[in-house]
C-alpha positions as CSV (number, residue, x, y, z in Angstrom):
1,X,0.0,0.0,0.0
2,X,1.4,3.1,-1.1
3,X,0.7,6.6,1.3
4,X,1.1,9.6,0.0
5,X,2.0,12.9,2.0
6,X,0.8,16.4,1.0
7,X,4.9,17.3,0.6
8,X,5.3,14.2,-2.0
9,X,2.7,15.2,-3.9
10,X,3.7,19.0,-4.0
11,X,7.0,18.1,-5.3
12,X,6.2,15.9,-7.9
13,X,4.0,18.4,-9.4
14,X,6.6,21.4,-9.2
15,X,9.6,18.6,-10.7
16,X,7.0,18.0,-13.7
17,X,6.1,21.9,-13.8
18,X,9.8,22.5,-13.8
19,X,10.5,19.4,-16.6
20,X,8.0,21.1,-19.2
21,X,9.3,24.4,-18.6
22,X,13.0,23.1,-19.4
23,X,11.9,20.8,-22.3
24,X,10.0,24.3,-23.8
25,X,13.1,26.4,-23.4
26,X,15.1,23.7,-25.0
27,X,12.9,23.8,-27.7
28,X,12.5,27.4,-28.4
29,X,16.4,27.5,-28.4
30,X,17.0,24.9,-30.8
31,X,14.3,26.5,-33.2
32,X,16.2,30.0,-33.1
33,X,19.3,28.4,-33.3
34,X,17.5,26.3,-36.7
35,X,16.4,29.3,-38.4
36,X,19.5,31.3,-38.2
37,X,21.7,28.5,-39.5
38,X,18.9,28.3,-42.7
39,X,19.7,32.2,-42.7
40,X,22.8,31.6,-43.5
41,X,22.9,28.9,-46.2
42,X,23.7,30.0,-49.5
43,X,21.8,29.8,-53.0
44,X,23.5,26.7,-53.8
45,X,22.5,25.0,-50.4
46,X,19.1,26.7,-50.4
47,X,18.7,24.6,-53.8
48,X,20.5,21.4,-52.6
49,X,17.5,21.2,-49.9
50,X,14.8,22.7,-52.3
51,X,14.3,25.5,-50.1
52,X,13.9,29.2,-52.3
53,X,15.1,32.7,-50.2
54,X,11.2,33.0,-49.6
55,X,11.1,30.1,-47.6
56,X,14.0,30.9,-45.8
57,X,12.7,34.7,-45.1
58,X,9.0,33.0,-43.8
59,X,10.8,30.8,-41.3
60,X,13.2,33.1,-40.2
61,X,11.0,36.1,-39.1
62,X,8.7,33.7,-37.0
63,X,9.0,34.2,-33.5
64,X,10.8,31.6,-31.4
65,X,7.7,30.3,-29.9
66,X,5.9,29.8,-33.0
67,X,6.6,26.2,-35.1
C-alpha cells in the first residue's frame, strides 16, 4: 500500500512543472538556433534542400515560440 503525504505530492507536481518548462526552453532554443543557420545557407545549399530565399525569409521572421 502506497501513502502519500501532502509534501510528496507537491514536489512531484513542481519537478513536472519544472520538466515542461526546461523541455520548452530547449525547444525554443533549438528553433532560433534552426532558423538562423537556414539564414545563412547560401543559394547553392538553399537549392540542394529545395528551399527558395522566400522560404527561408518566412521561417526566419517567426518568432521563437511559434513552429
Amino acid at each position: 500500500m502506497s501513502t502519500l503525504t501532502h509534501q510528496s505530492m507537491i514536489n512531484n507536481h513542481q519537478s513536472g512543472v519544472f520538466a515542461r518548462i526546461s523541455e520548452t526552453l530547449r525547444i525554443w532554443h533549438k528553433r532560433r538556433q534552426d532558423r538562423r543557420q537556414l539564414a545563412q545557407l547560401s543559394a547553392r545549399e538553399l537549392h540542394d534542400v529545395g528551399l527558395s530565399w522566400s522560404d527561408i525569409v518566412y521561417e526566419a521572421e517567426k518568432p521563437f515560440w511559434r513552429a
